[in-house]
N, CA, C and O atoms as a printed pandas DataFrame, in Angstrom:
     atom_number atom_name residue_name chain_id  residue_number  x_coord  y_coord  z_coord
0              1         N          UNK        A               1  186.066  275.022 -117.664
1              2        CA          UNK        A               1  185.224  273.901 -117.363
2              3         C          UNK        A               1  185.617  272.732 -118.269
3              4         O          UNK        A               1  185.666  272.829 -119.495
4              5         N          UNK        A               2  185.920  271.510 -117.512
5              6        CA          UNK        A               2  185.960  270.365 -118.415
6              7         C          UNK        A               2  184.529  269.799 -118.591
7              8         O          UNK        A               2  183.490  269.898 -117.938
8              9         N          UNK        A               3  185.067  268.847 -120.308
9             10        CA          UNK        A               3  183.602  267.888 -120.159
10            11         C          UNK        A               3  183.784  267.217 -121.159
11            12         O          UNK        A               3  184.235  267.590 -122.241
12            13         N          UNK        A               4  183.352  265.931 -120.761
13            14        CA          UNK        A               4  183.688  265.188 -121.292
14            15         C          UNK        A               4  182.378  264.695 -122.876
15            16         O          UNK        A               4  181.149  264.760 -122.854
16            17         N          UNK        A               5  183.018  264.381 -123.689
17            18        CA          UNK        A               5  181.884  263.682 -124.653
18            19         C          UNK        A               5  182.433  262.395 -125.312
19            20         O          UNK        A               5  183.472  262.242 -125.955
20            21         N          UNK        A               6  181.193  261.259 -124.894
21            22        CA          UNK        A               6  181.123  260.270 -125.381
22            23         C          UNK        A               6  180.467  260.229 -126.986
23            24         O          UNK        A               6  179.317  260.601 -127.218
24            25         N          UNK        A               7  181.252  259.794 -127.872
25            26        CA          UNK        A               7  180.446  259.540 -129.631
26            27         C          UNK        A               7  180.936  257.660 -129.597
27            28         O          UNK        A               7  181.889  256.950 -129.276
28            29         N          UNK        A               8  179.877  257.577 -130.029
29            30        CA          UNK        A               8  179.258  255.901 -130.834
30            31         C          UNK        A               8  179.694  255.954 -132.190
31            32         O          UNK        A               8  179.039  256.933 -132.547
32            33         N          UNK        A               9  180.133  255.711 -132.886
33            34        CA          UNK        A               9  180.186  255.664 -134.587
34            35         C          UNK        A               9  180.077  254.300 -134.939
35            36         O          UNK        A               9  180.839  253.505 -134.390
36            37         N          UNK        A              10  179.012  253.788 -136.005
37            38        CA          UNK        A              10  178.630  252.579 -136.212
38            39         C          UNK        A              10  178.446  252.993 -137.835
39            40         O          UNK        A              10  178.345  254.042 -138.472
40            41         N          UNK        A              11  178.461  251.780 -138.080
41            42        CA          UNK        A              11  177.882  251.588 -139.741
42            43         C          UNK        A              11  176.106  252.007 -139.655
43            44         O          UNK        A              11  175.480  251.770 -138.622
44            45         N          UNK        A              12  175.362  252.718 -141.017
45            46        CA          UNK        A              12  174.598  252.461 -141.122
46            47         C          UNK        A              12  173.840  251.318 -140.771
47            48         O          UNK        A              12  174.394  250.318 -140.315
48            49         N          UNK        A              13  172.220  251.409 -141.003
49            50        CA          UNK        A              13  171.554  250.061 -140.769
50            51         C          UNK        A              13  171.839  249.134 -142.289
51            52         O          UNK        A              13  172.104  247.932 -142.288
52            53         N          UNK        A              14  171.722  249.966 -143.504
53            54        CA          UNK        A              14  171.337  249.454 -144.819
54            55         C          UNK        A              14  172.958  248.976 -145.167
55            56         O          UNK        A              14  173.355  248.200 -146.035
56            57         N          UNK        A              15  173.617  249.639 -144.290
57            58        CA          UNK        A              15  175.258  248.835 -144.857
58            59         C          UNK        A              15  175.706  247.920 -144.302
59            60         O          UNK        A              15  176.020  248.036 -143.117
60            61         N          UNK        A              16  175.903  246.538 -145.087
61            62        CA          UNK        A              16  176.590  244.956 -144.464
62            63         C          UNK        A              16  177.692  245.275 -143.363
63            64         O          UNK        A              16  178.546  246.162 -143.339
64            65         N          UNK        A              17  177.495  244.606 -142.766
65            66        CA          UNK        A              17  178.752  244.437 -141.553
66            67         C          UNK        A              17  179.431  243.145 -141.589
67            68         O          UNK        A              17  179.146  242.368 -140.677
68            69         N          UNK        A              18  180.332  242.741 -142.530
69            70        CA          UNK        A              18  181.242  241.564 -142.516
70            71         C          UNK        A              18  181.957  240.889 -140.953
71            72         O          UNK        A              18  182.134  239.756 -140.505
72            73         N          UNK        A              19  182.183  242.088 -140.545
73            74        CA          UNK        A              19  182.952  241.698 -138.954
74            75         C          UNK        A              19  181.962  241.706 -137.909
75            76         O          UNK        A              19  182.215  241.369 -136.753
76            77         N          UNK        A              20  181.184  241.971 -138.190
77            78        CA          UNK        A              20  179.769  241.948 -136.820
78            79         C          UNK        A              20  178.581  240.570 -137.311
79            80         O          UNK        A              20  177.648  240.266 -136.569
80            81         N          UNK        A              21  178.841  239.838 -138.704
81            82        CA          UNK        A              21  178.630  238.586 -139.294
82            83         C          UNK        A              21  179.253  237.665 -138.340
83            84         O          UNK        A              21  178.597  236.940 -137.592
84            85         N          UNK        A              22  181.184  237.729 -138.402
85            86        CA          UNK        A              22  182.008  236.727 -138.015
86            87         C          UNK        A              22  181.586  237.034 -136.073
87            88         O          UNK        A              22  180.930  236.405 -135.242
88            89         N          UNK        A              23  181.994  237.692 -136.061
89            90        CA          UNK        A              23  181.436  237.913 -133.813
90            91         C          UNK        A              23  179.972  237.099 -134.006
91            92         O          UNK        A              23  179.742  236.212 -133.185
92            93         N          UNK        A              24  179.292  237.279 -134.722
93            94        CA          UNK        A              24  177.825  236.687 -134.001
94            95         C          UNK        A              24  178.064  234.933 -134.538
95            96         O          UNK        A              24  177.667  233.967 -133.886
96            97         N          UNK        A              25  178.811  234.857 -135.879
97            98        CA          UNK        A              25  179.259  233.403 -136.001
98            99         C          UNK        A              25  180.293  232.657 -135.078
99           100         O          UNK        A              25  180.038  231.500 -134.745
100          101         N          UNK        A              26  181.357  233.220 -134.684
101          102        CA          UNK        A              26  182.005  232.912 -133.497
102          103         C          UNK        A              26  181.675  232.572 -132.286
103          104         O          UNK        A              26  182.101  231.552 -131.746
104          105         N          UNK        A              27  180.669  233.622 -131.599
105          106        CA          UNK        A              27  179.800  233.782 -130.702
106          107         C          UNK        A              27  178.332  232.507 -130.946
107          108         O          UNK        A              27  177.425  232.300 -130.140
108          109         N          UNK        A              28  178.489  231.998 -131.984
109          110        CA          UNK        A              28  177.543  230.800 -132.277
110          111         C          UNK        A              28  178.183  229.780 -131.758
111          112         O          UNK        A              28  177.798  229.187 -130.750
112          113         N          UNK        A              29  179.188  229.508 -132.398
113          114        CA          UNK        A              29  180.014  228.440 -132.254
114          115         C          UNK        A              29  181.018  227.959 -131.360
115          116         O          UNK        A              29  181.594  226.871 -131.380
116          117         N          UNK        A              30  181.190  229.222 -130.326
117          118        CA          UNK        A              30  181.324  229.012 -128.592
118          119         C          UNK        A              30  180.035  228.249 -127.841
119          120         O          UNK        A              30  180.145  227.552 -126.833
120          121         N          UNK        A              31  178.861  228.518 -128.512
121          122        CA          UNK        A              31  177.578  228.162 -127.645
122          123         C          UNK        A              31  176.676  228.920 -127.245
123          124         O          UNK        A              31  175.549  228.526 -126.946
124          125         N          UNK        A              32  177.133  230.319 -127.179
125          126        CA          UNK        A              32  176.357  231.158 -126.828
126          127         C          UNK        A              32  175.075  231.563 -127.171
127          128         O          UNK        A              32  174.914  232.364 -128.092
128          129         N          UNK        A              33  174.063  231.067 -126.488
129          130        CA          UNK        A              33  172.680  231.284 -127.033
130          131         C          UNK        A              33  172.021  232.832 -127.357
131          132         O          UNK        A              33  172.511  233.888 -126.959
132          133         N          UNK        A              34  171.152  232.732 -127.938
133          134        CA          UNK        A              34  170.362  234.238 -127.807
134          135         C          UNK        A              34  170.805  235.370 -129.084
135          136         O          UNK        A              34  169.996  235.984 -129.780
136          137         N          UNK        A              35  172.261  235.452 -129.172
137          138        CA          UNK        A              35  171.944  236.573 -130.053
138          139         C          UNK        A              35  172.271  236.629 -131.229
139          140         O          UNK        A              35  173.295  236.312 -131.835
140          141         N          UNK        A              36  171.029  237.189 -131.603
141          142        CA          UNK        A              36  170.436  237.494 -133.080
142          143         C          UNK        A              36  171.400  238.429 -134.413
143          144         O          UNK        A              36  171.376  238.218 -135.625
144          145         N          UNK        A              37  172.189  239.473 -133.646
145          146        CA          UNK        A              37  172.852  240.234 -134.599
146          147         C          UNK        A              37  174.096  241.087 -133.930
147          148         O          UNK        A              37  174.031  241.476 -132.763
148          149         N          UNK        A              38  175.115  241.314 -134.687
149          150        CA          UNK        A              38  175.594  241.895 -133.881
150          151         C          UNK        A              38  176.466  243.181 -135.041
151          152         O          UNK        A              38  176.705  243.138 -136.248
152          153         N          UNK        A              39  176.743  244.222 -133.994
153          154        CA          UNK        A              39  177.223  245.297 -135.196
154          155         C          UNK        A              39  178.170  245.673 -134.382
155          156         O          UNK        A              39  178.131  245.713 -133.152
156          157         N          UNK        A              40  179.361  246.058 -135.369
157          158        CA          UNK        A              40  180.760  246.793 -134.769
158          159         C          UNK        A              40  181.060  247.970 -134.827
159          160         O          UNK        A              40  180.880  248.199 -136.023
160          161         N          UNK        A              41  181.388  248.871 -134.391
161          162        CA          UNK        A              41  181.853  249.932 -134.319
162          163         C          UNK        A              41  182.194  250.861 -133.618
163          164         O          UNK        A              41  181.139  251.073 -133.020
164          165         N          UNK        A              42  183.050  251.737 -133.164
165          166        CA          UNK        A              42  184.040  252.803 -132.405
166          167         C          UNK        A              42  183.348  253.077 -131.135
167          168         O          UNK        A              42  182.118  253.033 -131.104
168          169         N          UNK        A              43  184.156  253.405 -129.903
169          170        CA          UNK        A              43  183.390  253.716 -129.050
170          171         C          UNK        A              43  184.745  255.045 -128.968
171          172         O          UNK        A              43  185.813  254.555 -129.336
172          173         N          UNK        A              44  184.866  256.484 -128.589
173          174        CA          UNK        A              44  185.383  257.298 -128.845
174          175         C          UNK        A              44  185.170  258.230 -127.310
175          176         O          UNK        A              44  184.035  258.387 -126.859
176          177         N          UNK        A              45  186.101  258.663 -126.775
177          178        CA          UNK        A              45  185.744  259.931 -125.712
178          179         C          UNK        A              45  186.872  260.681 -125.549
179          180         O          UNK        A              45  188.060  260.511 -125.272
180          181         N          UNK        A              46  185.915  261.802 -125.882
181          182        CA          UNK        A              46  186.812  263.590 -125.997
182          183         C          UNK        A              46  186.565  263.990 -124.314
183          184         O          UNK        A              46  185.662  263.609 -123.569
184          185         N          UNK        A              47  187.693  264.878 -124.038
185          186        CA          UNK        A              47  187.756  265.339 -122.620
186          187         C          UNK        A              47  187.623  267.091 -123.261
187          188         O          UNK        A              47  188.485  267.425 -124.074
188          189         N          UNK        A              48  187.012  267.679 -123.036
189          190        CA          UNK        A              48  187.139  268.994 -123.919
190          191         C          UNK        A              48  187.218  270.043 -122.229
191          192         O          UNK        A              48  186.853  269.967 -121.056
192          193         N          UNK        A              49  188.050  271.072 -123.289
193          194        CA          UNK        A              49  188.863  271.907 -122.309
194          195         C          UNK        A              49  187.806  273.228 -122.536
195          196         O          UNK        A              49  187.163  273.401 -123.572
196          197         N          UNK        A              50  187.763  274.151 -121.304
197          198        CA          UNK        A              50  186.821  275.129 -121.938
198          199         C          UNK        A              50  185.694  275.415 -122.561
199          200         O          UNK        A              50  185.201  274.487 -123.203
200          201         N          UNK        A              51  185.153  276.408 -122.560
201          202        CA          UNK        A              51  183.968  276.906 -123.350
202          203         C          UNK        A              51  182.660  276.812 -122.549
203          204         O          UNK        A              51  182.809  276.672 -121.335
204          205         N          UNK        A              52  181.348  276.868 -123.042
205          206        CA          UNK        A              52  180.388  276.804 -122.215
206          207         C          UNK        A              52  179.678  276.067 -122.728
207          208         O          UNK        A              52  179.548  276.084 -123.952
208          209         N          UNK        A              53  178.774  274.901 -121.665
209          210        CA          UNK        A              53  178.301  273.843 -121.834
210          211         C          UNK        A              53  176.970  274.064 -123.223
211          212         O          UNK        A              53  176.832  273.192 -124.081
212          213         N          UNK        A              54  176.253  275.136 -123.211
213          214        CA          UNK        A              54  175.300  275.715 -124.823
214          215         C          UNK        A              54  176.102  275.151 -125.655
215          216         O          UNK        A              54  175.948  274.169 -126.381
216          217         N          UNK        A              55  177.235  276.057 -125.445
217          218        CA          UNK        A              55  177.792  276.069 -126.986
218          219         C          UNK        A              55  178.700  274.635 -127.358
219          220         O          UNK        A              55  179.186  274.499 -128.481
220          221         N          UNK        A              56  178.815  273.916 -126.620
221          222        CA          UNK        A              56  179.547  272.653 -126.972
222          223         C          UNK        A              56  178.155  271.887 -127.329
223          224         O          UNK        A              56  178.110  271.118 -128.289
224          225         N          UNK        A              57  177.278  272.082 -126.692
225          226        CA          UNK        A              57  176.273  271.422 -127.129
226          227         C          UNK        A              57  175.598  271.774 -128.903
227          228         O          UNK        A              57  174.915  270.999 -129.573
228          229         N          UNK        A              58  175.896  272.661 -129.154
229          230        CA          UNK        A              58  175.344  273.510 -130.318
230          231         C          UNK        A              58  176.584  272.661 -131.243
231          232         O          UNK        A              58  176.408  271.829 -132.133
232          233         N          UNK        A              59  177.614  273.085 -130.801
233          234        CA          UNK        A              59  178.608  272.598 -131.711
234          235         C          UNK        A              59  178.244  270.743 -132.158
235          236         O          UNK        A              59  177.919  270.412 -133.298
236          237         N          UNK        A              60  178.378  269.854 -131.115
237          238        CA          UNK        A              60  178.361  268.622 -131.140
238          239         C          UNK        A              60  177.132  268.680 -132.453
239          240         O          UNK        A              60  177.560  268.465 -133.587
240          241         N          UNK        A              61  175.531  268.986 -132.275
241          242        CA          UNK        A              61  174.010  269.508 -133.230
242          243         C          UNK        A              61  174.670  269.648 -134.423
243          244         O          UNK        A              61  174.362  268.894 -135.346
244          245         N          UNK        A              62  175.692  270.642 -134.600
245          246        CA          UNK        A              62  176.153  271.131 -136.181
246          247         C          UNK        A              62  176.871  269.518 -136.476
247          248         O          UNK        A              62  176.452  269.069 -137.543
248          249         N          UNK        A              63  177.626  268.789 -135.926
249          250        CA          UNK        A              63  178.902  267.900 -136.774
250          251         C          UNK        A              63  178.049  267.017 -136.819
251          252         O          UNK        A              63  178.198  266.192 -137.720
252          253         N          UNK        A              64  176.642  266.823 -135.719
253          254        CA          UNK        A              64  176.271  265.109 -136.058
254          255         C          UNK        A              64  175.195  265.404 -137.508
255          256         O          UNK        A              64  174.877  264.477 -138.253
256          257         N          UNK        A              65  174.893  266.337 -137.649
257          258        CA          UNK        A              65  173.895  266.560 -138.986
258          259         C          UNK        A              65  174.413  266.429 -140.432
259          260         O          UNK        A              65  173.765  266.271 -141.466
260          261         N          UNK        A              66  176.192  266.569 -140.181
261          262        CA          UNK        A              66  177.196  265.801 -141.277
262          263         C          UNK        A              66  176.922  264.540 -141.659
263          264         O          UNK        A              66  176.937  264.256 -142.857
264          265         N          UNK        A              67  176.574  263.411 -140.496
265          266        CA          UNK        A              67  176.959  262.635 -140.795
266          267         C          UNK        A              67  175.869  261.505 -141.567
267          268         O          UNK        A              67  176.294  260.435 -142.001
């Protein structure tokens, strides 16, 4: 069975984002109205081969409690 998993990885809330500063200042200074903040980080997708949908799920539970 394939399946696929999508992970997000972003900076904390309490940690500065220098490059998600310059996009929302850039994004000022095109004109663009409205937004307030902006944050950067990874957008990532695994195609996983095998196994059964529990246990990939169990697995994914164990690595995000690392982080």
């Amino acid at each position: 069975m394939k399946m696929k998993a999508i992970v997000t990885v972003t900076l904390k809330p309490s940690i500065l984002d220098p490059q998600g500063e310059a996009v929302a200042h850039a994004l000022q200074n095109m004109g663009v109205k409205g937004v307030q903040s902006v944050r950067i980080g990874k957008h990532i997708e695994l195609e996983i081969e095998g196994g059964k949908r529990r246990r990939c799920g169990r697995s994914w539970r164990r690595s995000r409690k690392s982080c």
